[in-house]
ZAMI-262027 format. One record per residue (C-alpha): x, y, z. Coordinates in steps of 0.2 Angstrom, whole numbers, plus 5000, padded with zeros to 4 digits. Layout:
<rs>
R     X     Y     Z
R     X     Y     Z
...
</rs>
This chain:
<rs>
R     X     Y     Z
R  4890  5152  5026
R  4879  5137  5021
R  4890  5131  5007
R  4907  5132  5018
R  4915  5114  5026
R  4923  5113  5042
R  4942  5105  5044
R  4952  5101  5058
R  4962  5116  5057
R  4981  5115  5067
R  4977  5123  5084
R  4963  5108  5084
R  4947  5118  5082
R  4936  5116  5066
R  4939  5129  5054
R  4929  5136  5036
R  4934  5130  5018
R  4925  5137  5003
R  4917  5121  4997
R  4899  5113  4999
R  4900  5096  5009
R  4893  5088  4991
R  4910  5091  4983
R  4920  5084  4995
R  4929  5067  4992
R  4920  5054  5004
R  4938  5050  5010
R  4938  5070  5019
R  4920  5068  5024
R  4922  5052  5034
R  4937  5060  5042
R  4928  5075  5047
R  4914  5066  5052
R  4926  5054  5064
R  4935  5070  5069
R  4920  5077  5078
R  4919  5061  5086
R  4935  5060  5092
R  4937  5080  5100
R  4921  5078  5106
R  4923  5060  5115
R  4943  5066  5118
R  4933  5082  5128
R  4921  5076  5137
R  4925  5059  5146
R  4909  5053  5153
R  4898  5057  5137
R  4886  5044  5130
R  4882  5047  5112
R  4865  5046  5110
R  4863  5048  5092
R  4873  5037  5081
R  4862  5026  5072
R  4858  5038  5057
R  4879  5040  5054
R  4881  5020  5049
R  4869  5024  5034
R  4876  5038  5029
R  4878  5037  5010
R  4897  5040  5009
R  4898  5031  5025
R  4894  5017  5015
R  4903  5019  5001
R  4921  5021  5011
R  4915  5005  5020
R  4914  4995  5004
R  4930  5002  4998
R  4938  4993  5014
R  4929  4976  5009
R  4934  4976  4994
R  4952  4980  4997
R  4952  4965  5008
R  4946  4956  4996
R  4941  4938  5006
R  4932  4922  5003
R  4912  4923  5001
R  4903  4919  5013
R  4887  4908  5018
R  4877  4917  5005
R  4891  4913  4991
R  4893  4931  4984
R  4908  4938  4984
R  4914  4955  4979
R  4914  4955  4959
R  4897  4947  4961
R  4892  4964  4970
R  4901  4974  4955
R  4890  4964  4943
R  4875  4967  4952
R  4879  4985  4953
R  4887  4993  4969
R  4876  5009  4971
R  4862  4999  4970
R  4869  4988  4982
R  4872  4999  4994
R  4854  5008  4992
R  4846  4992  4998
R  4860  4990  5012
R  4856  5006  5018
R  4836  5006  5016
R  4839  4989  5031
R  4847  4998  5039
R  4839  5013  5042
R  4821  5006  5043
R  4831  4994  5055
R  4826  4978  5046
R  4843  4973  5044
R  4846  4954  5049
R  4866  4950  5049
R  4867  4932  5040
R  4875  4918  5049
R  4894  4916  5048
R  4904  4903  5041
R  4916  4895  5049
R  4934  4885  5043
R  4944  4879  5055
R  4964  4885  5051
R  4978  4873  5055
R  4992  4879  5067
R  5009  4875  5067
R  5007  4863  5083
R  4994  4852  5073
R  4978  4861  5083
R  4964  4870  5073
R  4960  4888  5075
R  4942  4894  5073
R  4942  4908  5058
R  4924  4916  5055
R  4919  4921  5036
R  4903  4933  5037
R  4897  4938  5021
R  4899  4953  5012
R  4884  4963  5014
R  4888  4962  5033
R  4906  4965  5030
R  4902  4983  5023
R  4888  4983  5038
R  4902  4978  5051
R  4914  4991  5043
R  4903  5006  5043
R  4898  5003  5062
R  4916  5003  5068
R  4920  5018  5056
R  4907  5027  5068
R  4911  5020  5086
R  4930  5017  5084
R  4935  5038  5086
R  4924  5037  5102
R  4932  5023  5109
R  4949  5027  5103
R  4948  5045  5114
R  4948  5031  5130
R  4962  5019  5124
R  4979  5019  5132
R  4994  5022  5124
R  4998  5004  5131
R  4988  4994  5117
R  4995  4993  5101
R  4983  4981  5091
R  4972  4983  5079
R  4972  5002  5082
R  4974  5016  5066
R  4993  5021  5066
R  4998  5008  5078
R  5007  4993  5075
R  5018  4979  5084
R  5035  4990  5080
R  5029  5003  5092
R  5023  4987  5105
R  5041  4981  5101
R  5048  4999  5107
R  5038  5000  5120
R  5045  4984  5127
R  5062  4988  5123
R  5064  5004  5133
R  5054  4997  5147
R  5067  4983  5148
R  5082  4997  5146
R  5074  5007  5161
R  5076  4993  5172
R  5059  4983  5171
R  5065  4968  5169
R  5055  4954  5176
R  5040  4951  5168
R  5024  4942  5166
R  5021  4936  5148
R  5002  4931  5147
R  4992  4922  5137
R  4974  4920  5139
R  4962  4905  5135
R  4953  4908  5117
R  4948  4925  5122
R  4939  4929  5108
R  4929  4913  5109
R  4925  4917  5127
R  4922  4936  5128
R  4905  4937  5138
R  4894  4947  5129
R  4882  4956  5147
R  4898  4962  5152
R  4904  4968  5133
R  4890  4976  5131
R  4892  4984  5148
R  4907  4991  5143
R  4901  4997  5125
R  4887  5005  5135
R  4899  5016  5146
R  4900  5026  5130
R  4886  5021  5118
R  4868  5025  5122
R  4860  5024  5107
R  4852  5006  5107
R  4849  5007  5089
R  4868  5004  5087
R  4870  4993  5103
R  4855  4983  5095
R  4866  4981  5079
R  4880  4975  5089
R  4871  4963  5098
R  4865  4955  5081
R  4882  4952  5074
R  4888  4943  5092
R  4871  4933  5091
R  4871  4928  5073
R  4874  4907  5070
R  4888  4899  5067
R  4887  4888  5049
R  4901  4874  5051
R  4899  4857  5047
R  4883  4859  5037
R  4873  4864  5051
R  4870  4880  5063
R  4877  4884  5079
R  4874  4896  5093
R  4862  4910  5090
R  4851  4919  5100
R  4856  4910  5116
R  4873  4913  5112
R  4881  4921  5127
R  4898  4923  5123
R  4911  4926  5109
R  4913  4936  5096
R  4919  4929  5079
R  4936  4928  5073
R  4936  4935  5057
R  4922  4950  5058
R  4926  4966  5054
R  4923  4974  5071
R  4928  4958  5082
R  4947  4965  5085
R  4936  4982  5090
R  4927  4973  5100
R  4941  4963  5109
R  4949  4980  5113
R  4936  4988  5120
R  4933  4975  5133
R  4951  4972  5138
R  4954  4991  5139
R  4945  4988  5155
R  4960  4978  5160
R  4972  4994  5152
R  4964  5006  5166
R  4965  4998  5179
R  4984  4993  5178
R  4988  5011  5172
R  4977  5017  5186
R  4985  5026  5199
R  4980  5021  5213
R  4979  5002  5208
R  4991  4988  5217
R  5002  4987  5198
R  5004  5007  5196
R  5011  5007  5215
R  5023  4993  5211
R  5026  5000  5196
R  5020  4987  5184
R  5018  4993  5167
R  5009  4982  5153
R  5010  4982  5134
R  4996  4975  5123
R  4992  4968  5107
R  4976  4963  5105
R  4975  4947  5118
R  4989  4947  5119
R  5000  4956  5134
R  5013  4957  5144
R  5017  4963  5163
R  5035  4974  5165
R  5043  4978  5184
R  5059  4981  5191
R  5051  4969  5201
R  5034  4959  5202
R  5028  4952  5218
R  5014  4936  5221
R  5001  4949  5225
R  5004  4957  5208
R  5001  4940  5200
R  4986  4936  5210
R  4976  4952  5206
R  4978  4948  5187
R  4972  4932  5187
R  4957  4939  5199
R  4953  4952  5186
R  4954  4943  5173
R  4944  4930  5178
R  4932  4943  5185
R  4930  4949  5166
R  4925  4929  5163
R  4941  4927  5157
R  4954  4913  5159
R  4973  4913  5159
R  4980  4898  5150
R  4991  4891  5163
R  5002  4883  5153
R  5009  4899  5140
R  5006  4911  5153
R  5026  4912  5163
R  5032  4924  5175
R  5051  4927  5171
R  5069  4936  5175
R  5074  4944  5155
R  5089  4947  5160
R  5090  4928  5162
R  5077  4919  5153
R  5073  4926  5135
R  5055  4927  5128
R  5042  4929  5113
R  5029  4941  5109
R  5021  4946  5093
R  5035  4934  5084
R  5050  4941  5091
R  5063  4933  5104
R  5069  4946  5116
R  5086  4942  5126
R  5098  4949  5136
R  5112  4944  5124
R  5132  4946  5128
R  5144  4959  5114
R  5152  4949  5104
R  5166  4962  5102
R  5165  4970  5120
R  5169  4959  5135
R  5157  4958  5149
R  5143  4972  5138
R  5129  4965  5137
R  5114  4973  5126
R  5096  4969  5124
R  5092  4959  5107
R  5074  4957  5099
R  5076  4947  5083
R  5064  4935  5072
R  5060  4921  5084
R  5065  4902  5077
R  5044  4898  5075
R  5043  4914  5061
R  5059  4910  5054
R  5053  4892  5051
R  5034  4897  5044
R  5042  4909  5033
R  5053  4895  5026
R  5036  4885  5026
R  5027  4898  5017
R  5040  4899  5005
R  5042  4877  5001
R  5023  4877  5000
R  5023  4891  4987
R  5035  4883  4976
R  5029  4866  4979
R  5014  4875  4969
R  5021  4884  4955
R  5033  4869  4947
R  5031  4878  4930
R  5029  4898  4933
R  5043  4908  4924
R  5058  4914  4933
R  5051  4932  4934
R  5033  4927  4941
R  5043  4917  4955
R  5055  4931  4959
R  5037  4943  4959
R  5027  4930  4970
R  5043  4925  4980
R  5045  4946  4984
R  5029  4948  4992
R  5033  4936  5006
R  5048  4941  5009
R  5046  4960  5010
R  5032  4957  5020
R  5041  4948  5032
R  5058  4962  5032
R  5045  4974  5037
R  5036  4966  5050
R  5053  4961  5059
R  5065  4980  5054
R  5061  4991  5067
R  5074  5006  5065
R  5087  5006  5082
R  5077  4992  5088
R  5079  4974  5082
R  5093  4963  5073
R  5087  4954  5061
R  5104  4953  5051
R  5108  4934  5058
R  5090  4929  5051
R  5092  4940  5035
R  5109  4927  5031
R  5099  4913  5037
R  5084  4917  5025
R  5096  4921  5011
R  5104  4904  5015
R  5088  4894  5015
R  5083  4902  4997
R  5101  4899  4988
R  5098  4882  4994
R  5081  4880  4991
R  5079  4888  4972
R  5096  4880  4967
R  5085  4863  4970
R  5068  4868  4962
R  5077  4871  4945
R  5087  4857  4944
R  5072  4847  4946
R  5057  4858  4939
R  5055  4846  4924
R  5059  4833  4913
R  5067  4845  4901
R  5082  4857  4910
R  5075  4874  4914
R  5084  4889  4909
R  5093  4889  4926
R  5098  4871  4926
R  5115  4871  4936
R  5115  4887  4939
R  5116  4899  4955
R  5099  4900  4953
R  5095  4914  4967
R  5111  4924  4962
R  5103  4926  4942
R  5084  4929  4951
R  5092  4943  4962
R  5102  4951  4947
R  5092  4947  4932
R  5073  4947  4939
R  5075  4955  4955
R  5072  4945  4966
R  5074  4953  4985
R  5093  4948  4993
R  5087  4948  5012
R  5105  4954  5016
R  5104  4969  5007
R  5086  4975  5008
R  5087  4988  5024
R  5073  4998  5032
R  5075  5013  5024
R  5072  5003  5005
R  5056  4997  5011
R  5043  5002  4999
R  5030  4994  5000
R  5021  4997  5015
R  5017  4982  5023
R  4999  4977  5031
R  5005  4975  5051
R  4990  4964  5058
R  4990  4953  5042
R  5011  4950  5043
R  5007  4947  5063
R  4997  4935  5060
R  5006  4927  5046
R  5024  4925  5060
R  5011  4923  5073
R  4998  4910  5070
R  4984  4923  5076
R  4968  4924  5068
R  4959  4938  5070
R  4959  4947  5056
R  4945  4952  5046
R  4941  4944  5030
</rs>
């Protein structure tokens, strides 16, 4: 039947709908398209896909791609346009001239701007801004490559993966720690995405990619210049790096760390017969053990300096949790004693002291800024941070954040009783007044105390919230 559409039916296998492929959203296209990709790479472990190129300039390819940029909105970049300069301009046409590059292959990514972020230590953190036109580029790429790879991922890496966030790296941790494993090797490793060599990257994208039209495109985006301090950097002999802030950058950063994945999950590697397990998000990763011996430690740093990597020496700490408390993806986890039940003890994961303070900082700077919004815009803005924050740090049965829900609730009484007593000349409306009891009941401002898991409903954007407690910057733009 010409006019029928296959579908992922239950059992797995593609089954017949009554509808011409035309009259499908391009929402269900794409995911048919990426389900194909997936069974077929989820089948057959050592295929290389040898015809992808055509699938990036797939009409409804690109359209789902610029439906992603725009929903991230971001700042323009080297070329100035931004996404309502592309409404304006008109986005099917757009898009047709986007895709004409791309399939006569005269595509040429521009250079990437770069701004330098400020961290909470005083250092600077590298934040790549490509532009728009290779944002959509960028997106429909990994739209195509990312089922393949993700039928080889481990269920040890938690970032920057569909349906995967830092709870589940958080659980994972958690009952690796109730099963015993409790020594363990937090890791950091030396501005990885800044040092990621590209032969060996492009080794490892070749293991499943051999279409070297799409391998040529990737090479483009990890070759394009750098634009900072009005002037260009890197280029064609760049031979490293891949910026932060591209689309496909936290794609491929997992792909070439998945290399370190298999071979501790392998079983016939030195961690799986000591039974070291690791948990990843993204660069960053930790080692778990009942125990962890010297050789254990040694082979990591081998491999990973192998991979032309580095461990920073200074974060990276090899320690006893039932003894020494740690922090991973903005949570503290410690081996705390019952507070009602002498000598229980019981595992704790809550907000660490750094995200409870750039919380408190995001919240000072944004009413440092808004001396004269209404009561209701502040409760609105004021919401947004804090319910994305609740969500990143309530993980159902397995952390505590009610000691940092009073502290926050503490810190905003304080806090709003001062910024309207002092607004302005002229007394404000809530001039001597419990100013966060009257947002809370009048303009519904969030109560941290009283805002559980199950009300959350808003659902929160995990990689940009991790970054927000976290510091990390690579997110796409």
């Amino acid at each position: 039947m010409e006019n029928d559409q296959e579908k992922v039916g239950a059992n797995g296998q593609y089954e017949l709908i009554g509808r011409r492929r035309s009259e499908l959203p391009d929402a269900e296209r794409l995911q048919t398209l990426q389900g194909k990709l997936y069974q077929k790479a989820k089948q057959e472990k050592r295929y290389k896909f040898y015809v992808l190129y055509d699938k990036v300039f797939i009409p409804y390819v690109l359209r789902e791609a610029w439906k992603q940029v725009k929903s991230n909105a971001g700042a323009p970049g080297i070329d100035n346009v931004s996404v309502e300069e592309v409404e304006l301009y008109g986005v099917s046409k757009y898009l047709s001239e986007l895709g004409d590059e791309l399939r006569k292959q005269t595509y040429q990514p521009h250079a990437v701007k770069r701004v330098m972020i400020h961290k909470a230590n005083g250092g600077e953190r590298p934040l790549g801004i490509p532009t728009v036109r290779d944002r959509i580029a960028q997106t429909a790429c990994k739209m195509i490559i990312e089922p393949i790879f993700e039928a080889d991922f481990k269920e040890s890496s938690h970032g920057f993966r569909p349906e995967r966030s830092s709870k589940d790296a958080m659980t994972e941790i958690k009952a690796h720690l109730k099963s015993g494993k409790t020594e363990v090797v937090d890791a950091d490793i030396s501005k990885y995405f800044d040092t990621i060599p590209h032969v060996k990257l492009m080794i490892a994208l070749e293991e499943r990619l051999s279409d070297k039209r799409v391998l040529k495109l990737i090479k483009k985006w990890l070759k394009a210049p750098i634009y900072e301090d009005k002037q260009f950097k890197g280029g064609k002999k760049n031979k490293q790096g891949t910026p932060q802030g591209g689309v496909i950058s936290p794609l491929l950063s997992n792909i070439y760390l998945h290399l370190l994945d298999r071979i501790v999950n392998h079983p016939q590697s030195m961690f799986y017969k000591c039974g070291v397990k690791i948990v990843r998000y993204a660069d960053d990763f930790v080692l778990m053990g009942k125990t962890i011996p010297n050789e254990v430690t040694d082979k990591l740093e081998s491999l990973i300096s192998r991979m032309g990597l580095s461990l920073n020496k200074d974060k990276t700490r090899q320690l006893k949790a039932t003894e020494t408390s740690f922090d991973f993806l903005g949570f503290t986890v410690r081996y705390s004693h019952d507070l009602f039940i002498k000598g229980k003890r019981y595992w704790e994961i809550i907000p660490s002291k750094k995200s409870e303070q750039k919380l408190r900082d995001k919240v000072r700077s944004y009413l440092a800024k808004h001396g004269h919004s209404p009561a209701k815009t502040i409760a609105n803005d004021l919401n947004m941070i804090i319910r994305g924050w609740l969500n990143y740090f309530s993980i159902e049965g397995v952390s505590y954040p009610q000691m940092s829900k009073r502290r926050l609730r503490y810190y905003l009484s304080t806090k709003l009783h001062r910024y309207f007593n002092r607004k302005s000349q002229g007394k404000s409306r809530l001039y001597r007044h419990k100013a966060f009891e009257v947002l809370v009941s009048q303009y519904g401002l969030i109560d941290p105390t009283k805002y559980s898991f199950r009300q959350l409903t808003v659902k929160a954007n995990d990689e940009i919230f991790r970054k927000a407690v976290c510091g990390k910057t690579a997110r796409t733009v």
